[in-house]
C-alpha positions as CSV (number, residue, x, y, z in Angstrom):
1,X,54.8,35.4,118.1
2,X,58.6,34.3,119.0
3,X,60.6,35.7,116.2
4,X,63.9,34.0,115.7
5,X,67.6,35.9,116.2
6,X,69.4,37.5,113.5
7,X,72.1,34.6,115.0
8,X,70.0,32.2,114.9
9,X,68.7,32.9,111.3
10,X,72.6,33.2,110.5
11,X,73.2,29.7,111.3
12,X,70.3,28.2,109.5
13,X,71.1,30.2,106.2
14,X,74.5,28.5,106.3
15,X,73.3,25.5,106.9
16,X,70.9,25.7,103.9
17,X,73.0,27.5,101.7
18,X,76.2,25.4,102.0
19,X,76.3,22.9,98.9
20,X,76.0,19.2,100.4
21,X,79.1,17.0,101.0
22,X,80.0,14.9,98.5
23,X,78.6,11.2,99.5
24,X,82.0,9.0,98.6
25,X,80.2,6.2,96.8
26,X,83.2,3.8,95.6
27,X,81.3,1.8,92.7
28,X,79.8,5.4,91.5
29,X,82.1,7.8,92.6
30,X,80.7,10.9,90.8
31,X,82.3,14.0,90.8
32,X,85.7,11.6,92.1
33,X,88.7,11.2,91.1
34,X,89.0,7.7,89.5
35,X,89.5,5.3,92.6
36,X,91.7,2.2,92.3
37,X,90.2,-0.3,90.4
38,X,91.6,-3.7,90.0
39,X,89.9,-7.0,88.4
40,X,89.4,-10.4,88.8
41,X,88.6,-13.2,86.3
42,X,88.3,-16.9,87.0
43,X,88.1,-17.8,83.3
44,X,91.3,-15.8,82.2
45,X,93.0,-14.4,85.1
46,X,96.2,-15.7,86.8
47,X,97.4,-14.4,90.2
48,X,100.8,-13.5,88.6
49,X,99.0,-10.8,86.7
50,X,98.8,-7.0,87.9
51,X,95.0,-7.1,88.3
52,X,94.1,-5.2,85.3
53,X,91.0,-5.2,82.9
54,X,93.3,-7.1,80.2
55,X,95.9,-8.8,82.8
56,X,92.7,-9.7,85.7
57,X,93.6,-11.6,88.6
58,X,92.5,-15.4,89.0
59,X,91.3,-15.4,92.4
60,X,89.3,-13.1,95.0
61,X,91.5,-14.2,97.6
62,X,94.5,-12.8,95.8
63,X,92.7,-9.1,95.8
64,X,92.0,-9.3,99.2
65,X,95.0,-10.4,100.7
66,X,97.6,-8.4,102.9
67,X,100.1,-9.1,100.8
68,X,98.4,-7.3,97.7
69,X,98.2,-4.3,99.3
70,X,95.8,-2.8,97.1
71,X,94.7,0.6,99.0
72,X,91.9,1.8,100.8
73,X,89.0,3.0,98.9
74,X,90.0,0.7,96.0
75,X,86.9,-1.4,93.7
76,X,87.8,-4.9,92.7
77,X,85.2,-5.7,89.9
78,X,85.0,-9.5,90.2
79,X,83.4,-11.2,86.4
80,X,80.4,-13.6,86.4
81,X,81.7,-16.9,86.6
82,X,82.3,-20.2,89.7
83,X,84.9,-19.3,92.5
84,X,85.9,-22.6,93.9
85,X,87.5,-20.6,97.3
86,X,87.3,-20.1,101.0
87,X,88.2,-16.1,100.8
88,X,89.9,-14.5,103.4
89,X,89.6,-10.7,103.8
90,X,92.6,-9.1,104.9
91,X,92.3,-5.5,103.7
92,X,89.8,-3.1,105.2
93,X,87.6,0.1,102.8
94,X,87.1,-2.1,99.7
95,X,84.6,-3.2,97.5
96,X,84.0,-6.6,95.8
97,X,81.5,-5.8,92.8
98,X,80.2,-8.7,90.9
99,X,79.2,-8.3,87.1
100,X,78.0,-10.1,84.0
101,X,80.2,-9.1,81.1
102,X,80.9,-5.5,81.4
103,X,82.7,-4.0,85.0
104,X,79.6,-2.1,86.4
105,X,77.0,-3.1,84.6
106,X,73.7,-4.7,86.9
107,X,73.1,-8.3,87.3
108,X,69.6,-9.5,88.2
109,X,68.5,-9.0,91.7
110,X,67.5,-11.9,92.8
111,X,66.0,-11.2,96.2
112,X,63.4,-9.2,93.6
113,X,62.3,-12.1,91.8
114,X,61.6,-14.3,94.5
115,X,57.8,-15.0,94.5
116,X,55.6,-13.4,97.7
117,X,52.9,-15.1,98.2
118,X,51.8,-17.0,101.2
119,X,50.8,-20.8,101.2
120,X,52.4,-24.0,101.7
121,X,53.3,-24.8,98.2
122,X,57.1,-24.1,97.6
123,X,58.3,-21.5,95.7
124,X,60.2,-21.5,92.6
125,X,63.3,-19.9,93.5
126,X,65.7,-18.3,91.0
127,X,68.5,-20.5,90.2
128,X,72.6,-19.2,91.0
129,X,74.0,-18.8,87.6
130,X,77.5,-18.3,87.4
131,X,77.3,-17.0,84.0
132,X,74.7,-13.8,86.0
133,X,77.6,-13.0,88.3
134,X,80.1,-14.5,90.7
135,X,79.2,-17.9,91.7
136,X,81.3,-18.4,95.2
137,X,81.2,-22.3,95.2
138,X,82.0,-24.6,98.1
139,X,81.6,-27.7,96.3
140,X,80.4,-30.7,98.5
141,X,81.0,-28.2,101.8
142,X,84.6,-29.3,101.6
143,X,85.2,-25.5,102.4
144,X,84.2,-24.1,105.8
145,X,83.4,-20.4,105.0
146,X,82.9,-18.4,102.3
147,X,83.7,-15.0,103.4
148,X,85.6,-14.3,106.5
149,X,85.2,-10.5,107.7
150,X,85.9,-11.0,110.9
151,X,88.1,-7.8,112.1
152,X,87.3,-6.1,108.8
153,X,85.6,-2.5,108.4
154,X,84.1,-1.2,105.4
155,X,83.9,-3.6,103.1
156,X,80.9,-3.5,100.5
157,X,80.1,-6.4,98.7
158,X,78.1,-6.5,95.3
159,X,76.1,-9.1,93.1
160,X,77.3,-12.2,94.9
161,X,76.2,-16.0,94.8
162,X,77.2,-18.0,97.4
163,X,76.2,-21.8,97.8
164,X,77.6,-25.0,99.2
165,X,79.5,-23.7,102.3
166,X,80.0,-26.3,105.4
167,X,79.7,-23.3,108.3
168,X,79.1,-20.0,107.3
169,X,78.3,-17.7,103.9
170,X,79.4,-14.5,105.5
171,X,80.8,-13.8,108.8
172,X,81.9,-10.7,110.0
173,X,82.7,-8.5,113.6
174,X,84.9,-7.2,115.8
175,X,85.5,-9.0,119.3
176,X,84.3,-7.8,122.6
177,X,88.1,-7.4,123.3
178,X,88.0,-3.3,124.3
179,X,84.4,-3.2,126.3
180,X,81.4,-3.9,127.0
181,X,78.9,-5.0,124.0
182,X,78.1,-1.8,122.5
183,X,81.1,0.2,122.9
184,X,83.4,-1.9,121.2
185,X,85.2,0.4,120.0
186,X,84.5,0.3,115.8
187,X,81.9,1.3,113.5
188,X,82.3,-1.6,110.8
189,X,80.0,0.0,108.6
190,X,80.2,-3.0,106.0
191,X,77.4,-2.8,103.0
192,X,76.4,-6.4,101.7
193,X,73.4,-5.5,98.6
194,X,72.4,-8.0,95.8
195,X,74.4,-11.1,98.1
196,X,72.6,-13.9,97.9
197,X,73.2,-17.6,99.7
198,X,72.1,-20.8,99.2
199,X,72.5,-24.9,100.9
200,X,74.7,-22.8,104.0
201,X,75.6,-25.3,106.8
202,X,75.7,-29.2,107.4
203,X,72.1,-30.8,106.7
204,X,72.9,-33.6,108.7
205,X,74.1,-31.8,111.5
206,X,71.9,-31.0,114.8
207,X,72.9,-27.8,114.6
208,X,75.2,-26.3,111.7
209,X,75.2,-23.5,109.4
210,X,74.5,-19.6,109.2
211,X,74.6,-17.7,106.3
212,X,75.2,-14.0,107.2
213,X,76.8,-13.9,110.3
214,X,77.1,-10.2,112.1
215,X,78.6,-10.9,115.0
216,X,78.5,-14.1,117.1
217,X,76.0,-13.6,120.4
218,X,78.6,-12.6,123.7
219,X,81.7,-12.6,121.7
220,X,81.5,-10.6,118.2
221,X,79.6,-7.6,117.4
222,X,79.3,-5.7,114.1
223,X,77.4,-2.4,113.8
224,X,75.8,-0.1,111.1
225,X,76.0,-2.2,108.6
226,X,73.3,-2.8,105.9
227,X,72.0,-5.4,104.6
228,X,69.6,-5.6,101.4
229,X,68.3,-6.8,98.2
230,X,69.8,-10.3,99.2
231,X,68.0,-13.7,98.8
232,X,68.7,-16.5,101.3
233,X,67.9,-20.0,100.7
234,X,68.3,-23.0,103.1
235,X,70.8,-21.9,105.9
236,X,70.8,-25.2,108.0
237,X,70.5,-23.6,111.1
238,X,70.3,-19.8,111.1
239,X,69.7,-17.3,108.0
240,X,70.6,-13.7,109.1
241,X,71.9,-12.9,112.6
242,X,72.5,-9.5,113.3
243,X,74.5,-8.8,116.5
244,X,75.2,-5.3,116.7
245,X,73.6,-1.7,116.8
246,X,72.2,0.3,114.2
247,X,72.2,-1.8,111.3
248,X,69.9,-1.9,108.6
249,X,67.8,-4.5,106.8
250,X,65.7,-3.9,103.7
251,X,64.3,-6.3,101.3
252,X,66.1,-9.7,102.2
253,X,63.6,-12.7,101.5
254,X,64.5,-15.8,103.9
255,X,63.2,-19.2,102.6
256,X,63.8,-22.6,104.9
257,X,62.5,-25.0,101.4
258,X,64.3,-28.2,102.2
259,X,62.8,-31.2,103.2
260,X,65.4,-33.9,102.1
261,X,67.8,-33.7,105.2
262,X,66.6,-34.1,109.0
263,X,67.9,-30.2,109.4
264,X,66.6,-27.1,108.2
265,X,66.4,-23.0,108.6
266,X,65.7,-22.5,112.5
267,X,65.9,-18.5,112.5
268,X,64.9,-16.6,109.7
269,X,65.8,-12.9,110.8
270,X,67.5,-12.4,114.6
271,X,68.7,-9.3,116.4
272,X,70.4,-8.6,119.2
273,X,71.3,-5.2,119.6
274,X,70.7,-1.5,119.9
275,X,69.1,0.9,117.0
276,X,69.0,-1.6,114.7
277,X,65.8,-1.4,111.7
278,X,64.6,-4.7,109.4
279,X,61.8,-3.6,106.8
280,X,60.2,-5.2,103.5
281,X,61.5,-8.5,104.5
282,X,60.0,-11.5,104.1
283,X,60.4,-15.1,105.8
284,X,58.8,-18.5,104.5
285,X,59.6,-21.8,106.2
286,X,58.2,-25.6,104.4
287,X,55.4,-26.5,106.9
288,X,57.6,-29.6,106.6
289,X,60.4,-28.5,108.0
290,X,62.3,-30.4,110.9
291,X,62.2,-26.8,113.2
292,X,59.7,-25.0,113.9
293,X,60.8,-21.7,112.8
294,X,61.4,-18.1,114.5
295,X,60.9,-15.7,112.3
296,X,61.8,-12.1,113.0
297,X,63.1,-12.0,116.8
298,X,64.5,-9.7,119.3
299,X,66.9,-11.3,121.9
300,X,69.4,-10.7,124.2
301,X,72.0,-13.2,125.1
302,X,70.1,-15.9,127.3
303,X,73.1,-15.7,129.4
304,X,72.7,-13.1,131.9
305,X,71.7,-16.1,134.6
306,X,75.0,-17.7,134.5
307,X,77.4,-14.3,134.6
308,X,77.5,-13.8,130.5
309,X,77.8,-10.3,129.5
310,X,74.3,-8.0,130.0
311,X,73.1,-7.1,126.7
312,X,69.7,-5.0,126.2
313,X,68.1,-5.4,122.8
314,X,66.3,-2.3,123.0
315,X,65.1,0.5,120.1
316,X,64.8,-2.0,117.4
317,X,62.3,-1.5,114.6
318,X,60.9,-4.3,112.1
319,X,57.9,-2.7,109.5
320,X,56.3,-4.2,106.7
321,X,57.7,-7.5,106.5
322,X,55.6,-10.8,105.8
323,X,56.4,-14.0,107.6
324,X,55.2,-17.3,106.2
325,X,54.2,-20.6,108.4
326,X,56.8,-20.0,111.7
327,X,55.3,-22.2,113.7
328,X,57.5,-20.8,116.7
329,X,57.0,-17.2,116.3
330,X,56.5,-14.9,113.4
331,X,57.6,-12.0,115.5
332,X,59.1,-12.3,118.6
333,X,60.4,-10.5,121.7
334,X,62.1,-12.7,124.1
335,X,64.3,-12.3,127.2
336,X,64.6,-9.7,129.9
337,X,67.1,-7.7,128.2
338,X,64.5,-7.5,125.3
339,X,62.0,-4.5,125.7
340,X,61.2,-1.0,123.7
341,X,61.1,-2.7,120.7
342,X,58.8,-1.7,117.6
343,X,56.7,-4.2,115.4
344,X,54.6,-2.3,113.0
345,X,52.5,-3.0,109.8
346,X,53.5,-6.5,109.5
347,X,51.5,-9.7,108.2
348,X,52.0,-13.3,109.0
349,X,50.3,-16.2,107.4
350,X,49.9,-19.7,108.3
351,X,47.9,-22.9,106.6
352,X,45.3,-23.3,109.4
353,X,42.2,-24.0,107.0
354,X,39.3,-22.8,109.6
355,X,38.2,-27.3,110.0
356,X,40.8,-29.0,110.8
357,X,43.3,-28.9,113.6
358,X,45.7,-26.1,114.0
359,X,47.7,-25.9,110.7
360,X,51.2,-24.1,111.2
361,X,51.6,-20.8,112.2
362,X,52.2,-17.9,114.7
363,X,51.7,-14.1,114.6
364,X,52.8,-12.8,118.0
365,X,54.6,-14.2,120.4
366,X,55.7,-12.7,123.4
367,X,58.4,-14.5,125.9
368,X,60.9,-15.3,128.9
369,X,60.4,-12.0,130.6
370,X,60.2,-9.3,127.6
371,X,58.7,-6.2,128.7
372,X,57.7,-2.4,127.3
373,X,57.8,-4.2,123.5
374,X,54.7,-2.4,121.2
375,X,53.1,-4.7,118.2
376,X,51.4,-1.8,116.2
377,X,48.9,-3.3,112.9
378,X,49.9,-7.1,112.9
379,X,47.9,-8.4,110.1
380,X,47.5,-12.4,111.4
381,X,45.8,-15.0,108.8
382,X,45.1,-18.4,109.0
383,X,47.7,-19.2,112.1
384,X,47.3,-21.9,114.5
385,X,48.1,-19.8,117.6
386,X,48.1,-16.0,116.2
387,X,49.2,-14.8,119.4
388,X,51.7,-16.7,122.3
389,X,52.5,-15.2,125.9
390,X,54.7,-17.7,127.1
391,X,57.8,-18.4,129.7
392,X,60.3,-20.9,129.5
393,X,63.6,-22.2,131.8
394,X,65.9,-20.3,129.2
395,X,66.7,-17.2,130.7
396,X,66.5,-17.7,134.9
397,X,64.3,-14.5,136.0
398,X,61.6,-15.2,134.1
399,X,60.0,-17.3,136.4
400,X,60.1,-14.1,138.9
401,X,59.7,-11.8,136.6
402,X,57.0,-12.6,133.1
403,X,56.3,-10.7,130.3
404,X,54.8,-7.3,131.3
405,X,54.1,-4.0,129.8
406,X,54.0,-4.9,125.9
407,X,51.6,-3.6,124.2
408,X,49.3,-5.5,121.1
409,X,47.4,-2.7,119.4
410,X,45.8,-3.0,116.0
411,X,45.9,-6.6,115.2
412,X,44.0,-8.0,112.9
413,X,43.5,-11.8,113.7
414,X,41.6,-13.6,110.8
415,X,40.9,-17.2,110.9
416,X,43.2,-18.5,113.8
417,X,43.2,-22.0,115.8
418,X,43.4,-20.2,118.8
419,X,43.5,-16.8,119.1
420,X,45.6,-16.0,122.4
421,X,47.6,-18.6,124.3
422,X,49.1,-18.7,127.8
423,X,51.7,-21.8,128.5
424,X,54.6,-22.9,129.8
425,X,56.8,-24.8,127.2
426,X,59.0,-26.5,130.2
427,X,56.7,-28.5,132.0
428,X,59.4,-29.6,134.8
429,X,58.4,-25.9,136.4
430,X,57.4,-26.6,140.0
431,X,53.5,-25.4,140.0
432,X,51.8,-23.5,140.5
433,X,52.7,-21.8,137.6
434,X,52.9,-17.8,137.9
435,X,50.7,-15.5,135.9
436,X,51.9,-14.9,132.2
437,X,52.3,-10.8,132.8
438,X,50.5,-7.8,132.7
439,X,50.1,-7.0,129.3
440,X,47.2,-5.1,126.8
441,X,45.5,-6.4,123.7
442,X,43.4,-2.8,122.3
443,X,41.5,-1.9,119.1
444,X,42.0,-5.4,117.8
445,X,40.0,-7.7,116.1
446,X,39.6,-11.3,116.2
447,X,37.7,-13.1,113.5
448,X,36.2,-16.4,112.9
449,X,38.6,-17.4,115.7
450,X,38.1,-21.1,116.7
451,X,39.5,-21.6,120.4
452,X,39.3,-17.4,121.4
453,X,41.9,-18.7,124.5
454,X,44.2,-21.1,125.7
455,X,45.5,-21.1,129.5
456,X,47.1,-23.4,130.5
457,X,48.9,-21.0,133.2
458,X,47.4,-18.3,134.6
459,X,46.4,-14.9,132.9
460,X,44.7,-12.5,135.2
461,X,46.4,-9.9,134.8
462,X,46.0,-8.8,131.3
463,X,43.9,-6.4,129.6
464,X,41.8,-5.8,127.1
465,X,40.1,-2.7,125.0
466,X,38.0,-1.9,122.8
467,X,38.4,-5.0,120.9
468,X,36.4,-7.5,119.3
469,X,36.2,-10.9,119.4
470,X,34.2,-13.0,117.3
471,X,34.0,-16.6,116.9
472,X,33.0,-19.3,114.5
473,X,29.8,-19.5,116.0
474,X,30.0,-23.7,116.2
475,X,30.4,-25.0,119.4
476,X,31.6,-28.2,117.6
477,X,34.4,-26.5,116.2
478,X,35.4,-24.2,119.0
479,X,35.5,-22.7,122.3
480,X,35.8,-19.6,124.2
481,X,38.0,-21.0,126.5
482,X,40.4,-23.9,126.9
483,X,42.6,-25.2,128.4
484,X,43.5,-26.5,132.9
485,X,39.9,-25.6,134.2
486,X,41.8,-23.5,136.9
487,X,43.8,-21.0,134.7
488,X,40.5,-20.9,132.6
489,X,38.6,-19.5,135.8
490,X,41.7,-16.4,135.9
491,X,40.3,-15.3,132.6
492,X,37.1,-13.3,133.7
493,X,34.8,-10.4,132.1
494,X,36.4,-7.5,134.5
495,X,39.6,-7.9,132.2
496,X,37.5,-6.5,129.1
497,X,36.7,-3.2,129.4
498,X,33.1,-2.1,127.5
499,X,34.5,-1.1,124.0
500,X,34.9,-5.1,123.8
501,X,32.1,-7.0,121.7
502,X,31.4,-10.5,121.7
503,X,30.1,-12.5,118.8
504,X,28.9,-15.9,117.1
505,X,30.4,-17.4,120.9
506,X,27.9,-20.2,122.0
507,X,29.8,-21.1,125.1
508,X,30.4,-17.4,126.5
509,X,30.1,-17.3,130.1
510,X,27.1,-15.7,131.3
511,X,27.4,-12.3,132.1
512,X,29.9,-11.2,129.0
């Protein structure tokens, strides 16, 4: 037996017996010396007050202004009520806490009564009442951004609405100014929790509208931040967009609802970054909707091709989430700087109903030269393609170099159009096509699956274990295989090692 030294055990008794640092908590601040605390009012503030409880000021931007000066560390305890402004932050280590009636007390968490469960009906969604908490208002987007971070650290925000904005909710990060992406140079460490956003963007625009910026892909970068317990509805283009490292994400529910404009909620959740971890999130897009919907996604910039900065999206982690009718992916890795990323325990539902075609819909997909990505206990219902390995002219090198090395493991495919697809989405690619990648699908199952594969590019060089495959035992309704006859033929029996069953498959080759 190795018995520890008497240094050793030295060091570990200190380390246990030392009390714990006091956590610096600026809305709780127990055991603290009473922080700054200033307060704002819409209803019976003015800005020529001192920013008292009896004497609040009128507006948020007068709290957060430069020329305020209130110090670091200081709580501004903003009352329930419609803020018609564009706020600027100019001050960093603050906090904006929103409240009903009484400074500190909780309003609802909204992002905890939004319904979960799947289907294509629409939701009802909790209204923004300004008499809850602050109501940050844009009006008829005559206002261009809520809440401008940008070059702010440490700022927490608190039990905020937000609707109505023309470009962006929140947007926040440092520029690439001091390195390369990664080392910028700052921590911003910001907290958003109970932040909620609604009608974000320009519906009639092709392209216009995000509601929680971190960062802009290439040029901005914000890391360990956290997100949570926020509730995001109808971001015109792009809900959450995380581009940084090590930032958090727990419990934000995404909803794209909106049918009434020719625009709607593109991506739901996107990363780009090192470290960073999105759980207990959840993503539903109208099967209506104009796009098609990414759900939660790893990229890097797209840009590498054309001399744009190298970024590798690498050590992410996204658990437990639910993803509702992404018709583009549910979860998705894609580019070449994309690879060592972590899916596990996740479900995704779509509205294919077993008869008719395809439905909306995707589980997995799998893209433009990813690699070394694991999808651990994907729970896939009723999707029209529950898994897609696919390239595309997006990110040059990925017609050299195709998905390879991820790993599916544990999936649980129930009910799908088509269970695994192979394809090209540009179909100006000179042919032949090139093989889709060498990747594995193991200890998965496949159930009442109605077209088990679709090639339409090559696939001979994946792999398969112990999995089972079972379809809907109709030939009328299904089949085994489909697809260009020739990249049909590269999908053979030696791919399917013997822990793989077959069953209720009328057309399967002979032989399997």
């Amino acid at each position: 037996m190795v018995r520890a030294s008497s240094a050793t055990l030295a060091v570990l008794f200190m380390l246990v017996a030392a009390p714990a640092a006091a956590v610096y908590d600026p809305v709780f601040r127990d055991g603290f010396d009473p922080v700054p605390t200033y307060y704002v009012s819409v209803a019976n503030g003015s800005d020529a007050n001192p920013g008292t409880l009896a004497l609040p000021w009128k507006t948020i931007n007068k709290a957060v202004s430069a020329a305020t000066a209130v110090p670091p560390g200081s709580v501004i305890y903003v009352k329930a009520g419609t803020y018609p402004e564009q706020v600027v932050v100019q001050r960093d280590d603050i906090s904006l806490v929103g409240y009903r009636s009484t400074p500190g007390d909780q309003p609802p968490i909204l992002a905890n009564l939004a319904p979960t469960g799947p289907g294509a009906a629409v939701p009802e969604l909790p209204a923004f009442d300004p008499a809850d908490m602050p109501l940050l208002d844009g009006g008829a987007r005559a206002r261009e951004v809520a809440i401008d971070m940008r070059g702010r650290r440490r700022i927490t925000l608190r039990n905020l609405n937000i609707r109505n904005y023309n470009g962006y909710g929140i947007v926040a990060g440092m520029s690439n100014a001091l390195g390369e992406y990664g080392n910028n140079g700052f921590i911003e460490s910001h907290l958003f929790d109970n932040v909620n956003l609604r009608s974000i963007g320009d519906p009639e625009d092709d392209y216009r509208g995000v509601a929680i910026a971190l960062g802009m892909v290439s040029t901005r970068f914000s890391n360990g931040d956290i997100v949570r317990n926020s509730l995001i509805i109808d971001a015109f283009a792009e809900a959450l967009k995380v581009n940084g490292d090590d930032t958090e994400v727990d419990n934000v529910r995404v909803y794209g609802v909106s049918t009434d404009y020719p625009m709607g909620t593109d991506y739901y959740v996107f990363v780009s970054g090192v470290g960073n971890r999105v759980h207990h999130s959840y993503a539903w897009r109208h099967p209506d909707s104009y796009h098609s919907g990414h759900g939660f996604v790893v990229k890097d910039n797209g840009d590498q091709r054309v001399g744009g900065p190298r970024i590798e999206s690498t050590g992410n982690v996204f658990d437990h989430n639910v993803v509702v009718n992404m018709n583009n992916e549910g979860y998705g890795v894609r580019h070449r700087g994309v690879h060592h990323n972590l899916f596990i325990d996740n479900v995704a539902y779509g509205t294919h109903d077993g008869q008719s075609e395809c439905g909306d819909g995707s589980g997995i997909t799998i893209r433009d030269g990813a690699h070394d990505n694991a999808f651990v206990n994907t729970h896939i219902i009723n999707a029209c393609w529950a898994i897609k390995i696919l390239d595309t002219t997006e990110d040059g090198g990925s017609l050299e170099t195709p998905a390879n090395d991820n790993l599916i493991t544990g999936a649980l495919v129930e009910n799908a159009y088509i269970g695994v697809s192979f394809y090209w989405w540009n179909a100006a690619v000179p042919l032949p096509l090139t093989d889709a990648g060498r990747n594995t699908i193991a200890d998965s199952s496949f159930l009442n699956t109605r077209n088990m594969f679709e090639a339409l590019r090559p696939a001979a060089q994946m792999h398969y274990a112990n999995t089972r495959f079972q379809g809907v035992g109709d030939l009328d309704l299904g089949e085994f295989r489909i697809g260009v006859p020739a990249y049909i033929a590269t999908i053979t029996r030696a791919q399917f090692d013997d822990g793989c069953t077959f069953e209720d498959i009328p057309d399967l080759p002979p032989g399997w």
